[in-house]
C-alpha positions in Angstrom: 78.3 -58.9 -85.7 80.2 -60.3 -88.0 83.3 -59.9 -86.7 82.7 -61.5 -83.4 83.8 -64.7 -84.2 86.7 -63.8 -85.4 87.8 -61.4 -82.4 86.4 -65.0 -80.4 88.9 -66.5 -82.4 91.8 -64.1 -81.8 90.9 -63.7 -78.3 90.9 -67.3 -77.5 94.5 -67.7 -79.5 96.2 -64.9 -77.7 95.2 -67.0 -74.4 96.7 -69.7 -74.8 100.0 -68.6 -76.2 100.3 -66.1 -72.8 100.3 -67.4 -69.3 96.5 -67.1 -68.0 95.8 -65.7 -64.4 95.1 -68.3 -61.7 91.5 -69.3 -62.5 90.0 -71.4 -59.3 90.3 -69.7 -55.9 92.8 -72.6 -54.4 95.2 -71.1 -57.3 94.9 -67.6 -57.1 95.8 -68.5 -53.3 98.5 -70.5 -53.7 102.2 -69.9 -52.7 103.6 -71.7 -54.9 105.5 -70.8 -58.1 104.9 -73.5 -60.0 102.3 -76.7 -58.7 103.0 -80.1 -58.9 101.3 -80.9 -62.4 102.5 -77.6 -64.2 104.9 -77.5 -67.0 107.9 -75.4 -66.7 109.8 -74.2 -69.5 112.5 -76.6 -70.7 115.3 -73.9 -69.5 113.7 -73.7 -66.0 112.8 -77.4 -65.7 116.8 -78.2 -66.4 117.8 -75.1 -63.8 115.5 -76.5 -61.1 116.2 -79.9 -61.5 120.1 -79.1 -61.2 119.8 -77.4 -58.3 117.4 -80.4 -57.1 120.1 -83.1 -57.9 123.1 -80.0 -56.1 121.5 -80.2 -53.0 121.3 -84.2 -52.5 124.9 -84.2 -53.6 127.0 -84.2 -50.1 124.1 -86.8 -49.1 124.9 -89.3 -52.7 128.9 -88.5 -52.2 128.3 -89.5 -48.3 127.9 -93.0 -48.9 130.3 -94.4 -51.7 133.1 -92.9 -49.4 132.1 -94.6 -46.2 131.5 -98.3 -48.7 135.4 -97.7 -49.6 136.2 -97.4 -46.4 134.5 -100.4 -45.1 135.3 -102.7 -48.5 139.0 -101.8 -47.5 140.2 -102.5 -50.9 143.7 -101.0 -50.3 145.3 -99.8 -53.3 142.0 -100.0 -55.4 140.0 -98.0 -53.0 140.4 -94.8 -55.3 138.8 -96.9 -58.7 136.0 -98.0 -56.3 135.0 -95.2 -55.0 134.8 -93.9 -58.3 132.8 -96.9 -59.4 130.5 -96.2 -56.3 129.8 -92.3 -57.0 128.6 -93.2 -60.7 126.4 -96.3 -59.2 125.4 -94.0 -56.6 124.1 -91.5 -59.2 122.5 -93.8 -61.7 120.6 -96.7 -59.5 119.2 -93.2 -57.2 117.9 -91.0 -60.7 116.3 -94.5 -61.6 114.3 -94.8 -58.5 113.5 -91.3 -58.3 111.9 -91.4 -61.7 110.0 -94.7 -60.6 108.9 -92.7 -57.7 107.5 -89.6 -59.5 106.1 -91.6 -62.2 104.9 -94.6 -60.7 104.7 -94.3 -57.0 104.1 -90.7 -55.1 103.9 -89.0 -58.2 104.6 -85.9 -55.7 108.2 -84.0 -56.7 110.4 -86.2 -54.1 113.9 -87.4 -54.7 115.3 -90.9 -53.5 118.5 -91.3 -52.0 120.8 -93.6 -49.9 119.1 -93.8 -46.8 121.2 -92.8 -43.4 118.8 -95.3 -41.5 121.1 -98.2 -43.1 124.0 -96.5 -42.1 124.5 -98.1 -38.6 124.1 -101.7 -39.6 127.2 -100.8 -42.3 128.9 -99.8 -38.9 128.7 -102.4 -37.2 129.3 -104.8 -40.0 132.6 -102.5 -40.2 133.4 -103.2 -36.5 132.9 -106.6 -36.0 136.4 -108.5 -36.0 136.2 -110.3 -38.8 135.8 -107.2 -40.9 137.6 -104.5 -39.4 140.3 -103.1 -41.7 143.7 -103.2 -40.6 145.5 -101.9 -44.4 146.1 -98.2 -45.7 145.1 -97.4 -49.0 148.9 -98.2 -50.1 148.7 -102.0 -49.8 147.5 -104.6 -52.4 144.2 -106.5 -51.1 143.2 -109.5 -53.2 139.9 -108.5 -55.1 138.1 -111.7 -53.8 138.2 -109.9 -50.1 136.8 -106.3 -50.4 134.5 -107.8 -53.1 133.7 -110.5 -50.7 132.3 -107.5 -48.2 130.2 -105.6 -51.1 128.9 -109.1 -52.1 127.8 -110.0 -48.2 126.1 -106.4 -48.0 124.4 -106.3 -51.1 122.5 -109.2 -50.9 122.1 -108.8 -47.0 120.5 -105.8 -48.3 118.3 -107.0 -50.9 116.5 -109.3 -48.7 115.9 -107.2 -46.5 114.6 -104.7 -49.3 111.8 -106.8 -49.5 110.4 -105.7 -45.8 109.2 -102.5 -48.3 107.5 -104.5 -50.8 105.5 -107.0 -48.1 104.2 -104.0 -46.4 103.0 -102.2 -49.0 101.9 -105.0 -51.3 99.8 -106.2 -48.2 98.4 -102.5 -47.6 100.2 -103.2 -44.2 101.5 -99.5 -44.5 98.0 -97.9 -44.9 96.6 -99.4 -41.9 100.1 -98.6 -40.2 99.9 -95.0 -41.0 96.4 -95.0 -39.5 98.4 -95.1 -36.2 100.9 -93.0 -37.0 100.5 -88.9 -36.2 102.6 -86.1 -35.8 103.3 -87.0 -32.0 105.2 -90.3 -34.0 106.6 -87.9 -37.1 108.1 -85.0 -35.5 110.1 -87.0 -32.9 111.7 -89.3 -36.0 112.0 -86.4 -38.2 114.3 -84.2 -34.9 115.8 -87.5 -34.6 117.2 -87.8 -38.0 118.6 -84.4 -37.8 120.1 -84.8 -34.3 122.2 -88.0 -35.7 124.0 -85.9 -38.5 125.4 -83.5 -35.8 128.8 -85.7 -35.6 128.9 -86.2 -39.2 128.4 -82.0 -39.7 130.6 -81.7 -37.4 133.6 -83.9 -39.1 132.8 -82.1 -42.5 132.6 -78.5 -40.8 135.7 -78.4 -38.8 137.8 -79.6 -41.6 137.8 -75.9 -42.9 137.0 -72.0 -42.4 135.5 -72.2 -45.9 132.6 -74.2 -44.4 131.9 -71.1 -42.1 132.1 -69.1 -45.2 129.1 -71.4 -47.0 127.2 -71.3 -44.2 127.1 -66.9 -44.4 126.5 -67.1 -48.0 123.5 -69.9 -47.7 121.8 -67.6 -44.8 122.5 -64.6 -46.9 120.9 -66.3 -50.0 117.8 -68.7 -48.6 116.9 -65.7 -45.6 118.1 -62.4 -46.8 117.8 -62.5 -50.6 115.1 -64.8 -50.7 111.9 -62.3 -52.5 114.9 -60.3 -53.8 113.6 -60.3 -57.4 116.4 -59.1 -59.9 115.7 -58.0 -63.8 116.3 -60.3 -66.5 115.7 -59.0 -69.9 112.2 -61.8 -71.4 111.9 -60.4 -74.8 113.5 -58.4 -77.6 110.6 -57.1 -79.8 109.2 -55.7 -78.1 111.9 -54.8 -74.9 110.7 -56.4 -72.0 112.1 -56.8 -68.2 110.5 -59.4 -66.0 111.5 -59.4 -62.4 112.5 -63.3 -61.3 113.2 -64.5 -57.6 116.6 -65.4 -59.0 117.7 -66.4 -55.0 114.7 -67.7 -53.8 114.8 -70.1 -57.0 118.3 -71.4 -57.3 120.0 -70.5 -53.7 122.0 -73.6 -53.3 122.9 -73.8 -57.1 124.2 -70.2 -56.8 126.1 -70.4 -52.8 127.9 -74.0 -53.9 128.9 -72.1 -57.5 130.0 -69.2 -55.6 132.1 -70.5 -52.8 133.1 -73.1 -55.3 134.7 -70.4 -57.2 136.1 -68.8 -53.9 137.8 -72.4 -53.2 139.8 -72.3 -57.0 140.7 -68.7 -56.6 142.2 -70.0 -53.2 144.2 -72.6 -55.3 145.6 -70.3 -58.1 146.4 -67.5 -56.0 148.5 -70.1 -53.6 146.5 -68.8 -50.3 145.2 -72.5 -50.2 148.6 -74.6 -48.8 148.7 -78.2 -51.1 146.6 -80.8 -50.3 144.3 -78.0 -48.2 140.9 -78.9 -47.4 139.8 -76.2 -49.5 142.1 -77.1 -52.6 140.6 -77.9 -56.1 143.3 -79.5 -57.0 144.3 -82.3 -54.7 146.3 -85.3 -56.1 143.9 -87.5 -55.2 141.1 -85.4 -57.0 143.3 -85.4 -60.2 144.4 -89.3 -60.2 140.5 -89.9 -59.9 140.0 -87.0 -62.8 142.8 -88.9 -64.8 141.8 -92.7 -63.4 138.0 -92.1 -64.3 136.4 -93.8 -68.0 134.5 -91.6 -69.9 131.3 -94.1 -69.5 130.8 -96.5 -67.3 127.2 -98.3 -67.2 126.6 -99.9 -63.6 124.6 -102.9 -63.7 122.8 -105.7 -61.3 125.6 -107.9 -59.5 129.5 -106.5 -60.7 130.4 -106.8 -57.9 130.0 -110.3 -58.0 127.1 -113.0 -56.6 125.1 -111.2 -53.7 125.9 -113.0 -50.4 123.7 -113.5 -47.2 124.7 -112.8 -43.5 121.6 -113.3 -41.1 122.8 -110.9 -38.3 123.3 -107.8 -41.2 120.2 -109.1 -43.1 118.4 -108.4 -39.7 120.2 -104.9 -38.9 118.9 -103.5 -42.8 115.3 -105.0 -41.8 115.1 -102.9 -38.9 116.6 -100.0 -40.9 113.9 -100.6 -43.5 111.0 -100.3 -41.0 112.7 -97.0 -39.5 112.9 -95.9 -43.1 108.6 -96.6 -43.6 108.0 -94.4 -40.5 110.3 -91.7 -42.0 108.6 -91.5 -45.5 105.3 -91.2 -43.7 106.2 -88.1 -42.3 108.4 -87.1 -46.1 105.5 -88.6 -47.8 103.2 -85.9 -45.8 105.8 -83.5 -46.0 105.7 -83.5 -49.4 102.5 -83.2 -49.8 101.9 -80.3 -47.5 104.7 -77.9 -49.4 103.3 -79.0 -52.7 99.7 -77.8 -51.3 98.1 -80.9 -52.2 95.9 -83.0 -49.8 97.5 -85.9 -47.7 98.1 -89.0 -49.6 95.7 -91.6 -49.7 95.6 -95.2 -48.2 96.1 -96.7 -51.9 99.0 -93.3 -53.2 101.3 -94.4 -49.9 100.6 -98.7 -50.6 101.8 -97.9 -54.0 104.8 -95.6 -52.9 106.1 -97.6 -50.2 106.4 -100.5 -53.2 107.9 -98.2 -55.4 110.5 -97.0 -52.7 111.5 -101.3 -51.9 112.0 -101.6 -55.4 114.3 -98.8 -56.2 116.2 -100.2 -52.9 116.2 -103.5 -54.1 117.8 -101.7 -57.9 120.5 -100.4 -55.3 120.9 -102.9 -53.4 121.9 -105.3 -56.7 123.7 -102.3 -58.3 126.3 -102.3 -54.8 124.9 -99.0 -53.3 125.0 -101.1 -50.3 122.1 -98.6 -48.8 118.7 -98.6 -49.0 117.1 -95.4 -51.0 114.9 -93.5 -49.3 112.9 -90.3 -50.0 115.1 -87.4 -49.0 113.7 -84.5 -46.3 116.4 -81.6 -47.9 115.0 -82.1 -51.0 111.7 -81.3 -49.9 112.6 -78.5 -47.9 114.1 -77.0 -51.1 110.4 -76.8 -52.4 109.3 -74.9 -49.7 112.1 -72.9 -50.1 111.9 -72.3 -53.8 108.1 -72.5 -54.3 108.7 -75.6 -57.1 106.7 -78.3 -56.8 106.6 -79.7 -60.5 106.8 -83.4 -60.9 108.9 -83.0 -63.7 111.8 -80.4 -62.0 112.2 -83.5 -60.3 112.4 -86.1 -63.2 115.1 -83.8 -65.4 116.7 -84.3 -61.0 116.7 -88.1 -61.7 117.7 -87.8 -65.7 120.6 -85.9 -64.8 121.7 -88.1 -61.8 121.9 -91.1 -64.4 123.7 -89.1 -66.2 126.2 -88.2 -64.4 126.4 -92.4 -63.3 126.7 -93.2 -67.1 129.4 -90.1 -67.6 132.0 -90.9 -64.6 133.8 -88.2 -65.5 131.5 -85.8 -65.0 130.8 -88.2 -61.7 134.7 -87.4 -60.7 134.6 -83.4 -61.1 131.4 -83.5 -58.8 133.4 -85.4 -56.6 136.1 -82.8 -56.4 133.7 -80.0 -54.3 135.5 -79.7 -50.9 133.6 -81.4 -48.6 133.7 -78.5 -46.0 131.1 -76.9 -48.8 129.0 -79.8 -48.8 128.7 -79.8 -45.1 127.3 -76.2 -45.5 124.9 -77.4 -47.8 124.2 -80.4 -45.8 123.8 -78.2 -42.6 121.0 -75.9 -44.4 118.9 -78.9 -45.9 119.0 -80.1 -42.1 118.2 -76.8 -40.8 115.4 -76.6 -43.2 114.1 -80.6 -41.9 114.2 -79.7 -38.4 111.9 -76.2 -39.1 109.7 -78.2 -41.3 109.2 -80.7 -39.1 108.7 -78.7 -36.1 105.9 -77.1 -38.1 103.8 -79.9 -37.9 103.2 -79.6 -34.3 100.5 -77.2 -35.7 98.6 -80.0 -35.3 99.1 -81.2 -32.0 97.5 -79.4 -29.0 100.3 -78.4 -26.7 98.3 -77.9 -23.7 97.7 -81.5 -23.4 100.5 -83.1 -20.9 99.7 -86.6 -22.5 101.0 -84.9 -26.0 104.4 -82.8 -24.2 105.0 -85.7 -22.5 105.3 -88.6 -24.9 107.1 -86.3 -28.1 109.5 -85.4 -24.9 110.1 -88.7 -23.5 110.5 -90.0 -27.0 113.2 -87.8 -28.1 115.1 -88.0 -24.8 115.1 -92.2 -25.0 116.3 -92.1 -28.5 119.0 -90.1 -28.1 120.4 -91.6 -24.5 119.7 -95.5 -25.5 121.3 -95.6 -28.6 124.2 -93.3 -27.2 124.6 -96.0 -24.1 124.6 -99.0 -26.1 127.1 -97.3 -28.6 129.4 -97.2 -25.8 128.8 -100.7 -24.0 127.2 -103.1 -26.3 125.1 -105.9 -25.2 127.3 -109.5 -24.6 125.0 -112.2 -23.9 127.4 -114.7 -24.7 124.9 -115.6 -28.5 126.9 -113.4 -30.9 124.5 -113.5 -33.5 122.2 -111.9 -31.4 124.2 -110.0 -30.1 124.6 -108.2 -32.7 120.8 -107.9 -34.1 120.4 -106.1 -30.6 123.1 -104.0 -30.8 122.4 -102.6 -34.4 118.3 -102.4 -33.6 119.8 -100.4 -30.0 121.7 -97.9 -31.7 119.1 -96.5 -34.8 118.1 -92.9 -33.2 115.3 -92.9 -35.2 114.1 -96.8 -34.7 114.5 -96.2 -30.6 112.5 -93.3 -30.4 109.9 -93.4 -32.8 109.1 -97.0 -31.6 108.9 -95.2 -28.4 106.6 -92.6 -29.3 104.5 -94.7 -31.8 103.8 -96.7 -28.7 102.8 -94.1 -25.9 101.0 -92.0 -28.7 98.5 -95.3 -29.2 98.5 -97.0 -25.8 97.9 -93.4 -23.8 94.1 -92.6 -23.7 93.0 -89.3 -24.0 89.4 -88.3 -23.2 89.3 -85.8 -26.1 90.6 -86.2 -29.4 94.2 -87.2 -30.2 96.2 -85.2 -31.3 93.9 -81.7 -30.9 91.1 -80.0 -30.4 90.7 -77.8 -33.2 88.7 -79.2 -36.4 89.6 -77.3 -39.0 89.3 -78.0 -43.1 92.9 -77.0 -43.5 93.9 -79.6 -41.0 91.6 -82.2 -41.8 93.4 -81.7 -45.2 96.9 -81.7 -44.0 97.1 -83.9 -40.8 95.0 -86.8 -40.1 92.5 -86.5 -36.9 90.6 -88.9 -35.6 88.5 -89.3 -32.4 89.1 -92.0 -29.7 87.1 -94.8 -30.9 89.1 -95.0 -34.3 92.6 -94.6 -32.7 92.6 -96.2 -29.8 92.8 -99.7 -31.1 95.1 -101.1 -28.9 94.0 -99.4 -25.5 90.5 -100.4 -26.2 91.5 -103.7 -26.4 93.7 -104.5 -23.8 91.3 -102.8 -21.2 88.8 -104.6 -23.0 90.7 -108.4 -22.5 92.2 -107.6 -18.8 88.2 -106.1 -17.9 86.5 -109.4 -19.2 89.1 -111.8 -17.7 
């Protein structure tokens, strides 16, 4: 009897220091790896949140070429760009730590936002902007600074759509409208409109195809492929690890990486080839690039206003709420955690205007946004920890502090990002096909609208793309023309409308009432989501 204590004691010690068993039921049947509030180990917090901040790569590299292009600085367009890719990095690992600390608090990444893409466009396009110079000539620095200023502070402005709505709780009654008949058509949408842009980055090289093969290999194949890494010394141990499952991007874009510079030194690679490591313009940006560079809030110069772009990026910013409501559920239905509250997505949708706003000031000239590959990678990997995702955003302001480091990230052939790219989108499209789970597909009312929805926002923006409206008002001219061609604005307008305005006699979105969906989807019956039907038949019946 005397001894119990102290075999208590031991007992109790020996726990702590080894991993316990699951101990609620919800744990022992979990999926994941590692949950959203677990501590990883600090070698396997820095591996997962490296290959976290691989895979947002080709989307973080997208944009500081495309500003480059549309500054047209001329001859200065290499030092910008490089000054772009470490502003890039550094204002997106800010808001993503704001956002896992402060706003979701769910293992998300933020980055530029596609959504602002076609406002940048159409700035690009309009004839007092188009760029008529190579990358040979000398532009005065007043002009292509002149364009960064007018976008930045367009921008910032319009940044402030994000904060209004969620300040005002706007978003929480917003979402109460908004179902997976509204998500899964934005969600397709958004992968639809990176076809051409895969398609530029895919045919530019046969090393794409080969990324592709070694990413199916890796994420499908290989996935509960669990290899044997030595854990201990005294005594021997071997623990098996999902070493694919874990890290596939990190290992295909290493791998094929390594194909591409074996290319270059064995000369099969022709100069200046896609797939080349060591392309002039690569090494002048290698040789060009400071070792630190620390962005700040207006070097470009003082943020300028133009009312028609200003508009464009406010409509961008609404299409970029209805997309985090479906990331922000997303999210939360890899991480197996419940959907976010009214008060979790108020406080997010702030969070995610502010870390714009950052961007916005820094000369991202985008919007951030809460990236869908990213949380495709969970579901891939089984990682949910917040803080995989906070060591993402300390090493993405990393690399924006250390430009160098910036400039050899910047040298990955882009036919591998497009691989890369072409995955996460895969992955988007699957994930958000899964929510349809919740929708009952017998119902025509249901087939019909998510059909009609993605058909309109593919063919309108397509048809204005090719004959803009020309009312003769120019300024409003081209606030149509940039609201006209957002995918994802035209069709989840569409099916936001129909899904709220169509009555159906049963309940929205389906019949079956189960925990696991009331966790994961939101159902209601037809008095609370009928708002707007109940009271238009209520006004036209009375009067």
């Amino acid at each position: 009897l005397g001894t119990i204590p102290y075999s208590e004691k031991k007992i109790s010690f020996s726990i702590k220091m080894e991993d316990s068993p699951p101990s609620t039921e919800e744990e022992r049947n979990s999926g994941l790896y590692l949950r959203v509030n677990d501590r990883p180990s600090w070698k396997e917090a820095l591996l997962f949140g490296c290959q976290q901040a691989t895979v947002c790569l080709s989307s973080l590299l997208v944009f500081p070429f495309l500003v480059s292009q549309i500054a047209c600085a001329g001859d200065a367009t290499i030092a910008l760009r490089l000054q772009l890719i470490s502003t890039t990095f550094a204002a997106c690992g800010i808001a993503t730590l704001l956002q896992t600390t402060l706003g979701l608090r769910l293992s998300i990444l933020n980055g530029p936002a596609f959504a602002f893409l076609p406002p940048l466009i159409a700035f690009s396009q309009s004839p007092e902007n188009r760029c008529s110079v190579g990358q040979n000539v000398t532009v005065p620095v007043e002009q292509w600074q002149g364009r960064i200023q007018t976008i930045s502070g367009s921008l910032a402005i319009a940044c402030l759509v994000f904060v209004v709505i969620g300040a005002t709780g706007a978003v929480g009654v917003f979402s109460k409208f908004v179902g997976p008949i509204t998500i899964v058509p934005v969600l397709i949408l958004l992968v639809l409109s990176t076809v051409p842009m895969l398609d530029e980055m895919l045919s530019l090289h046969w090393i794409s195809i080969v990324m592709i093969v070694v990413l199916i290999v890796v994420v499908i194949y290989l996935d509960d492929v669990r290899l044997p890494i030595p854990s201990g010394v005294r005594p021997f141990r071997v623990t098996r690890v999902r070493v694919f499952g874990q890290f596939p991007y990190l290992i295909s874009v290493c791998s094929v990486w390594l194909i591409c510079l074996i290319l270059t030194l064995t000369g099969a690679e022709p100069e200046e080839g896609e797939a080349c490591v060591d392309k002039a313009a690569t090494m002048r940006v290698l040789a060009e690039s400071p070792w630190v560079q620390a962005p700040y809030p207006g070097q470009f110069g003082t943020p300028r206003i133009d009312i028609g772009l200003m508009c464009g990026f406010i409509a961008s910013a609404v299409s970029s709420v209805i997309e985090n409501l479906g990331s922000y559920a997303m999210a939360a239905r890899v991480s197996e955690q419940r959907s976010p509250p009214r008060s979790t997505v108020n406080r997010a949708i702030i969070v995610e205007g502010l870390g714009s706003m950052i961007a916005a000031l820094f000369g991202v000239c985008a919007g951030v946004t809460t990236y869908s590959e990213n949380i495709a990678l969970i579901h891939i990997t089984r990682v949910a920890s917040r803080i995989t995702m906070q060591i993402a955003g300390l090493l993405l302001i990393g690399l924006g502090l250390f430009t160098k480091s910036a400039a050899v990230l910047a040298a990955i052939p882009d036919p591998v990002l497009g691989g890369v790219l072409l995955m996460g989108m895969s992955m988007i499209g699957g994930v958000a096909m899964s929510q349809l789970q919740l929708v009952d597909l017998k119902v025509t009312r249901n087939i019909s609208i998510m059909g009609m929805s993605l058909m309109l926002g593919m063919v309108i923006p397509t048809h204005f793309q090719r004959d803009p409206l020309n009312m003769g008002f120019p300024t409003l001219d081209s606030i149509l023309n940039m609201l006209l061609t957002i995918k994802m604005l035209v069709g989840g307008a569409i099916a936001f409308v129909l899904d709220n305005t169509v009555p159906e006699l049963e309940t929205r979105w389906t019949t079956r009432r189960t925990s696991q969906q009331e966790q994961v989807g939101r159902q209601s019956s037809l008095s609370e989501w009928n708002y707007v039907y109940f009271y238009v038949t209520s006004f036209f019946c009375n009067y």
